[in-house]
Residue, then its C-alpha position, 0 to 999 in steps of 0.5 A: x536473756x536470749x537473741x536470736x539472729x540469722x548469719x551467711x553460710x560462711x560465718x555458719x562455718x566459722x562459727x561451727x569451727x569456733x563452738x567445735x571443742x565446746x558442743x554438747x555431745x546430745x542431739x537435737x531434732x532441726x538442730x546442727x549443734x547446741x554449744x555452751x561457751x561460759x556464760x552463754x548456750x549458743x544453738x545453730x537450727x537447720x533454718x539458719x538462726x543462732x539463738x544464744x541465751x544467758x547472761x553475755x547472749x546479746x556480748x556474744x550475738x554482737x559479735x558473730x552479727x558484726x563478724x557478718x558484716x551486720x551492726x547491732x542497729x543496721x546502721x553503720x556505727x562511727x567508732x572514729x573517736x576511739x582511734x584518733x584518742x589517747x587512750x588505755x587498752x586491754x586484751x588477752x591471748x591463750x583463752x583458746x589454746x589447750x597448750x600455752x599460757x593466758x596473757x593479758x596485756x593493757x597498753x597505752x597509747x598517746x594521741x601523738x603515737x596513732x601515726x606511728x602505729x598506723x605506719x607499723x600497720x597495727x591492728x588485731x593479732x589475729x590478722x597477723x601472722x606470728x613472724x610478722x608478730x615478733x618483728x612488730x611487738x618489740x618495736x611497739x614495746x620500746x614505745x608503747x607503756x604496757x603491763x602484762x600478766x601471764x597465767x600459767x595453766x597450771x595456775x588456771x587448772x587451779x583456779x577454775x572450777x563451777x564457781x570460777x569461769x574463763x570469764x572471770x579469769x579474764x576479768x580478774x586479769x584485765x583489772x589487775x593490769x589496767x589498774x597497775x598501768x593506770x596506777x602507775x603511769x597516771x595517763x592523761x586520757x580520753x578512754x579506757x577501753x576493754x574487748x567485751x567478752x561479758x556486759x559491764x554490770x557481769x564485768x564488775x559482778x565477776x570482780x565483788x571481792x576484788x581489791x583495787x577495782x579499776x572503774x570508767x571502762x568503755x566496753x565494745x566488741x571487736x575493739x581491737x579493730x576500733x581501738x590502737x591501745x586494745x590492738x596493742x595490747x592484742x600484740x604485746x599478749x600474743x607476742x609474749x604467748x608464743x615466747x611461752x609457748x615455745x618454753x614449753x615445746x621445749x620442756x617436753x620436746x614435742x612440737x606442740x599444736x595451738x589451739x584446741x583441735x584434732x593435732x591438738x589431742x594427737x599431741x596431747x596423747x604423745x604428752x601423756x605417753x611421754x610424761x603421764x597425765x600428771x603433765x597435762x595439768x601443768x600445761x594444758x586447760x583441763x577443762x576443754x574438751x580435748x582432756x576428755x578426748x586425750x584420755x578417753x574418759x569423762x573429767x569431772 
C-alpha cells in the first residue's frame, strides 16, 4: 500500500526528529530522508510530500495527517461517543526509549467515572510531564481497574528478530492484558478500544498462534486523545515506565537519558566502559540505532 500526503513545515520537523534513529544512511536525489519504522518505509521529498508504503502506510499517514490538524476525510470526525462511554483501553509506553522497559497497561473505565477523570484533567502522557504523572496515576490506580505487563528489554532483545517485530511485540502485549482485564473483571461496556499502530486485519495476523484471543476492538489513531480508558492506560504505563526506569539508573548508577538520541548514546558509551557491552543487552533495545552508534560497528 502506498500514501502519499503534504504536511506544514512544523510537522516536517517533527517528523525528521521522530524518523531520526530510524533513517537509511543512503541518499537519495530530491529526497530529505528515507526511513523504515516496522512495517512501513516513509520517504520525505524536498517538495514536501511524505509517501509511506507497506502494509500499516495509511495507520502511519493518519497519524501524521491528523497530527497536522488534517482528517483522513477533511472533514471534522465526531469521535464523542468514545469519551462519554464505559469502555476498556489499551496503550503502551517505552517502544521509543533505547533504555527503559515496554509497558503495556489496559484500563477500565466506567461511564460514571468520565467526571471524575475529566477533574484530574486526564488525557495522553505524552502532554504531561512526569512529576504531574506520579501525582495523578496513583489517584486514577485506587479507582480505576487496570492490568499491566512490563517487558524487560532484555526479554525484548530475545524476542525480537526478522520474524518478530515491535509490532508484534505490542500486539501480543496489548492482547494479553485486555484479555486478562476483560476476563477477569467482566466489564459491562460500549468499547474496546486500542491506539492503531498496525490495521485490525495485521493486528490479528501478528497474534495467529496466540492462545486467548481478545476480539471486538475498535481501532483509532490518537485514541488516547478521543478515549478516557486508552489515556488511562497511557498514565498507568508511563507511570510504572519511570518506577523502572529509575531501577535501572540505579543499577548501573549512571543517570540514564529516555528516548533514542544523542545523550542517548553519550550514556550508553559510559554503560559499555563501565560494564562491557554484555550490559547493553539486559538494558537497552539493540535493535535501534543507537547500538550501532554506542559500538561503532554494524549489529547484524
Amino acid at each position: 500500500m502506498n500514501v502519499v500526503i503534504k504536511v506544514s513545515e512544523n510537522t516536517q520537523k517533527k517528523m525528521i526528529e521522530y524518523y531520526r534513529d530510524k533513517k537509511r544512511d543512503k541518499e537519495i536525489p530530491y529526497v530529505v530522508f528515507q526511513a523504515v519504522d516496522e512495517d512501513t518505509v516513509i520517504t520525505m521529498y524536498t517538495s514536501g510530500k511524505i509517501m509511506f508504503q507497506g502494509t500499516s502506510a495509511d495507520v502511519d499517514a493518519t497519524m501524521w495527517k491528523e497530527m497536522d490538524g488534517q482528517s483522513a476525510t477533511n472533514e471534522k470526525v465526531d469521535t464523542s461517543k468514545y469519551h462519554n462511554c464505559s469502555s476498556v483501553g489499551s496503550d503502551e509506553v517505552g517502544t521509543g526509549d533505547y533504555f527503559g522497559p515496554i509497558v503495556v497497561t489496559a484500563a477500565y473505565v466506567k461511564k460514571e467515572d468520565v467526571a471524575f477523570l475529566e477533574q484530574l484533567g486526564i488525557r495522553d502522557s505524552k502532554k504531561i510531564d512526569d512529576d504531574k504523572i506520579k501525582k495523578m496515576a496513583p489517584e486514577i490506580a485506587k479507582r480505576i481497574p487496570y492490568r499491566s505487563i512490563i517487558l524487560s528489554n532484555k526479554e525484548f532483545n530475545e524476542k525480537y528478530n526478522k520474524n518478530v517485530n515491535m509490532n508484534k511485540i505490542k500486539a501480543i502485549l496489548h492482547n494479553k492484558v485486555l484479555y486478562q482485564l476483560i476476563k477477569e473483571e467482566n466489564p459491562k461496556i460500549d468499547y474496546i478500544i486500542v491506539d492503531e499502530f498496525a490495521r485490525e486485519k495485521r493486528y490479528y495476523e501478528y497474534l495467529e498462534g496466540i492462545p486467548n484471543i481478545q476480539k471486538g476492538i475498535t481501532f483509532m489513531t490518537k485514541a488516547e486523545d478521543k478515549n478516557l480508558a486508552v489515556a488511562c492506560g497511557s498514565i498507568i504505563s508511563r507511570y510504572i515506565f519511570l518506577k523502572e526506569f529509575d531501577k535501572i539508573c540505579d543499577q548501573v548508577h549512571l543517570p540514564l537519558v529516555k528516548g533514542a538520541g544523542v545523550e542517548v548514546d553519550k550514556i550508553g558509551e559510559e554503560v559499555v566502559a563501565k560494564y562491557g557491552e554484555e550490559k547493553l543487552k539486559e538494558i537497552a533495545k539493540l535493535n535501534f540505532k543507537n547500538t550501532e552508534r554506542i559500538l561503532h560497528t554494524i549489529i547484524y
